[in-house]
Structure formats: C-alpha cells, structure tokens
N, C-alpha and C positions, 0 to 999 in steps of 0.2 A: 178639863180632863178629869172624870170621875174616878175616884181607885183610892187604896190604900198607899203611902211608901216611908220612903226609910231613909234617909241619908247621913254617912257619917266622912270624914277624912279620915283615910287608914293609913294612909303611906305618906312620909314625908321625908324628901332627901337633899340634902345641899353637896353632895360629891362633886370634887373639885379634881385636879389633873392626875394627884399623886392616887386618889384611889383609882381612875382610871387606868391609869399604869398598871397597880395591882391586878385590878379587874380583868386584863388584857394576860398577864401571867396566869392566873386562876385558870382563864381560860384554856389556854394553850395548851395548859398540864391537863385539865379532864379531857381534853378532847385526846390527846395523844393514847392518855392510863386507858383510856375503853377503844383504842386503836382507830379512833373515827381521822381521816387526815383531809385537813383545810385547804381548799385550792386558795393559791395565791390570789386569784384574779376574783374570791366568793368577794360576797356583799361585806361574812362577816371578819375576812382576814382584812379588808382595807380599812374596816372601823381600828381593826386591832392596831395595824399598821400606826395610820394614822393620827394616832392618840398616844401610842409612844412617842412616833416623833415631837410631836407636839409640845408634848409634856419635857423633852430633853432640850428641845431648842426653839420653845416660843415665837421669840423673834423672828427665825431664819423661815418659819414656816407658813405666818399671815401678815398683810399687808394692811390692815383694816380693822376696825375696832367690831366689825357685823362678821368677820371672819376667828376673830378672838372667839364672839357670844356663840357661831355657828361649832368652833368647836371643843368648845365647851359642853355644848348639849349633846353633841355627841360622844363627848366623853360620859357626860353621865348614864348616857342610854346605854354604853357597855357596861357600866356598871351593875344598871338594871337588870340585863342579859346575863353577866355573871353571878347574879344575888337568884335569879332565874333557876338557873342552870345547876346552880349547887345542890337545887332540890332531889337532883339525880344521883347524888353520890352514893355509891353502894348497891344503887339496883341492876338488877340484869339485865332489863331493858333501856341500860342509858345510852347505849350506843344507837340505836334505834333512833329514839329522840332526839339524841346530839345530831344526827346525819339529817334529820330535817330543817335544826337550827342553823345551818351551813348553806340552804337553799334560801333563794333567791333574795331580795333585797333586805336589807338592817338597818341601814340610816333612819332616823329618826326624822328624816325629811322629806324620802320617800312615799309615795303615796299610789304605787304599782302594787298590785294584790302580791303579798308575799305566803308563800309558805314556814317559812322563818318566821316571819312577825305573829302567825296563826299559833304556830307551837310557845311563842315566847306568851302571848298571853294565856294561854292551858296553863305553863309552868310558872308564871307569876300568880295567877288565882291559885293552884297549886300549894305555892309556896304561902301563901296570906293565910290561906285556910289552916294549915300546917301549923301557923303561927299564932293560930289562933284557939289551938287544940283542935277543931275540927277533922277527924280522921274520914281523909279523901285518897281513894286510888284512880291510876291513869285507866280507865279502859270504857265502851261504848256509853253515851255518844261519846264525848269526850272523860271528862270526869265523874265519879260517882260518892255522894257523900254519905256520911252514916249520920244518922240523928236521932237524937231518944225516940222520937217518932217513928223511925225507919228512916228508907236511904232514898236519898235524891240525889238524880240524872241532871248534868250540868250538859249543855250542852255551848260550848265554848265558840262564839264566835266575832270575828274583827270586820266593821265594818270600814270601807276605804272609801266610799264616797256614796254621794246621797241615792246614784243610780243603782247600786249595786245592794242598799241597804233589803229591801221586801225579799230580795231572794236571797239572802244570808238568811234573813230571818225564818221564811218557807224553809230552807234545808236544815236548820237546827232546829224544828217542831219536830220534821217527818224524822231525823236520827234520835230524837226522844223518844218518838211510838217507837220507831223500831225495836229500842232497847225495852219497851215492855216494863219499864220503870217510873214511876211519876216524875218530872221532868221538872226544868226551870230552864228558859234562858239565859246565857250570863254571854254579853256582850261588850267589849271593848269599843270608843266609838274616838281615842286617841286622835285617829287619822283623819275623821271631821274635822278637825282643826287647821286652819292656815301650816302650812310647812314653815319649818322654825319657828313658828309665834313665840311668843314669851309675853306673860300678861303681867302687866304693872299691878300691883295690887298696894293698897295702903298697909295692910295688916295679913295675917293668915285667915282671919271669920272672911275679909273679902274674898280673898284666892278661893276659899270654899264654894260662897256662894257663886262667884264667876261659872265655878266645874259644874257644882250642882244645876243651874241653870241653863248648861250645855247640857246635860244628860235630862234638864225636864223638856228641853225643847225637843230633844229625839222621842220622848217617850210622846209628846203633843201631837209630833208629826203622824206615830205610825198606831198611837193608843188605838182605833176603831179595829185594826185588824191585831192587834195584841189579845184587844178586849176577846174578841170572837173566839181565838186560840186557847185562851182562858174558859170562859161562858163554854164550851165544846168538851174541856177536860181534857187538851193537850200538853198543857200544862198549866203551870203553877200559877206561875208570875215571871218577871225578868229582873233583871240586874242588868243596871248600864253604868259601865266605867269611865272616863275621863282622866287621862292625864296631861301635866302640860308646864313645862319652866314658868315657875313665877318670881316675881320679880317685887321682892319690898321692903323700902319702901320704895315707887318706883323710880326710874330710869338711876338711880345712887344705890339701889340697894346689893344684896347679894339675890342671884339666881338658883331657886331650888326645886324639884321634880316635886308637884303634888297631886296626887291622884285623887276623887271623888266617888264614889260608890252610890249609886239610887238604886233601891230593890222597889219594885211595883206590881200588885198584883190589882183585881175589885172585888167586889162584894159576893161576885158570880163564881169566885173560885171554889170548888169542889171542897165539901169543910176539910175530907180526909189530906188533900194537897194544900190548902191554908194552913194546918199545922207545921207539916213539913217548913212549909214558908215559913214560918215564923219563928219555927226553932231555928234555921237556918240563918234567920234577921236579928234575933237575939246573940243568938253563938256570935256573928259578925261583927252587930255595931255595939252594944251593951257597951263591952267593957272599953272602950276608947278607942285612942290610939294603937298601933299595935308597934309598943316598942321594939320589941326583937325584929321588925320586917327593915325598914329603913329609918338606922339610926340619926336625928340630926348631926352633920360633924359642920364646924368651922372651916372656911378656907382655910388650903398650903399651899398659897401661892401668894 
C-alpha cells in the first residue's frame, strides 16, 4: 500500500466497576439538567442499569468468569460514553446530541448499525481533539477543525462490518463536498473486531502494534478507492481508529481500553490539503499520550 501515515496510541484506560458506577450518575444527571429523559427499555439505560447492579452485588449478578470479563467491558464502555458526553456540558445544543446517544444499541458487543455508537465516536474524537488543544466545532459534515493552515471537514464515520464499510465511506466523501470545506475522513473501525474480544498482549508497544495492524489492514483492503478519492481532491487523507480491551500480561493480567489512531494520506494529495493533514497529524500525535483524555487508574475491586 503506497502512501504516507502516522500512528500513535492516544487513549488509554483501565476503568474498573467503581468508575462505572460514577459514570452511570454523570450520566443520569446531564441527561436529566438538558431535559433529554431515558426510556427504560433504551440500549443506553440497561448499560446504566446493569453496571450499577453489578457493581453493588458482583456475585448475585454472574455465574461465570466470561460473564465477570463481559461485564466489565461494559462497564468501561460507559464510562467511555460518559468521558464522551461531558464534551457537551454548557452547550446549547446538548440536548440534541444527548437524544441521539439514547437511540438504538450501546453495548459494546453489539454490532447492529447504531445511531448512538455514530454520535459516541463524533463526541469522543470531539473530545481528543479538545484535549489536545485542537479547536473543533459540532457542525457539517460532522466536525470542523481549525489549523494554522485553515479548517478541516471531518467527516465522522463507524464502520459495523466489512459489507457495509465502501458505502460508509462513499457517504462521508460526498458530506465533505457538500460542506465546500477541504475534508478528511476519520473513521472508527471498533466494530470490526470480534464481539467482546479482549487481546492478550505482553506489553503495551504490543497492544499498539495489535490496533495499528488492525487499522493497516482496513486501510490495505479499501487504499485503491481511498487513493482515487484523494488523487480527485475529495479529500485529504483518512484517520482509522481502533479500540479494544487489552489484556497484560496476558490471560493474569489486568484488562484495559486502548485505542489506536492511523492517519493516511499519498503523495497525490493536493499540496494545499497535505498541509492541513499534517498540521492536523502533528497537533495529534507529536506531543504523545494525551493525559487529560483517559487517565490510567488502578483497580477498586
């Protein structure tokens, strides 16, 4: 595969039941404060649900040691959802976007096209960028960032599985022209993964390379019609993310959420939309880790 790219690990999280618990309050209270109200029976009041319980009475609630891991992970992924969500506080449009994180499925197992899972990765690149200074607002396609260069059109999308990926991708080109902005793909590709997986890894540089190599093998699959969308000047380049429970050292270790990041453009891209890229790759991976995003903490349990 010919091209430029970039890879760094930005997020790293070991969340364990007790911030779960929090996470599930956090929640509750922003969605109530912007009047947004959670059906009992959504995807994301039974994570909520669920993860209380859990967390109050272990025992009474799994029978199984793959039923412990199963919700465990989904405790973390509310927590992601909440670290999410907080990006919204104080704006006027959070009620908006809270009423779409409320639609259809959350579990982190799930693998049904959600509209939830769609908004959660807007508002977790959101929230990275955020944290990384990068000043980005919510609006067409998805995101729009500002860079010494000028501003670049994100165009946010979750891929759920290998059928559905070429026309995720066709619909985030054509809402880039739309916007009339020079463009980037930034794609989430999470839901490729096995349901539940959890990857043993020796070290953290493994767990890396594991994600990175899941995000080089998407860019391998679709690079010919990437390239062309490039080489044309409908955009930039792409960003494909990766997240996934790692586990190390394995099967003894502790289980923690790490995310991967690949930014890829080629030689073909238009010089004016190459900078943007690269102010954008720099702002991102330069300075490291991004400790304000997901702190590591220690089990409380």
């Amino acid at each position: 595969m010919a091209g430029m790219e970039e890879s760094s690990v930005l997020l790293r999280s070991s969340t364990m039941f007790g911030a779960a618990v929090a996470a599930a309050s956090r929640l509750r209270e922003q969605f109530s404060d912007a009047g947004v109200t959670v059906n009992p029976t959504s995807g994301l009041a039974r994570l909520i649900d669920d993860s209380i319980r859990f967390a109050q009475n272990p025992l009474a609630e799994v029978s199984s040691e793959k039923d412990v891991e199963r919700a465990m992970l989904r405790g973390q992924y509310l927590d992601r959802i909440a670290r999410a969500a907080s990006v919204l506080l104080g704006r006027d449009d959070a009620k908006d976007h809270l009423w779409t994180l409320k639609k259809d499925a959350l579990d982190p197992g799930d693998r049904s096209p959600s509209r939830a899972k769609d908004k959660l990765w807007e508002l977790e690149l959101l929230c990275l960028l955020g944290g990384r200074g990068i000043p980005a607002e919510i609006c067409e396609p998805d995101l729009v960032v500002t860079l010494e260069s000028g501003c670049l059109a994100l165009a946010c999308k979750r891929i759920y599985s290998a059928k559905n990926a070429e026309s995720q991708l066709s619909t985030g080109v054509k809402q880039i022209e739309k916007s009339a902005t020079p463009g980037l793909l930034a794609v989430c590709i999470d839901d490729v993964l096995p349901p539940y997986c959890i990857v043993d890894a020796q070290d953290p540089a493994n767990a890396a390379a594991f994600l990175d190599n899941h995000n080089i093998d998407f860019l391998n699959i679709h690079h010919v019609r990437l390239a062309k969308y490039i080489a044309s000047r409908r955009i930039s380049g792409v960003l494909v993310s990766s997240s996934a429970p790692i586990r190390h050292p394995p099967l003894t270790g502790e289980i923690a959420s790490s995310t991967q990041m690949t930014m890829w453009t080629t030689p073909e891209c238009d010089l004016e939309q190459l900078k943007l890229f690269e102010d954008l790759r720099s702002s991102m991976f330069e300075s490291g880790v991004s400790e304000s995003w997901y702190p590591v903490m220690g089990p409380d349990w």
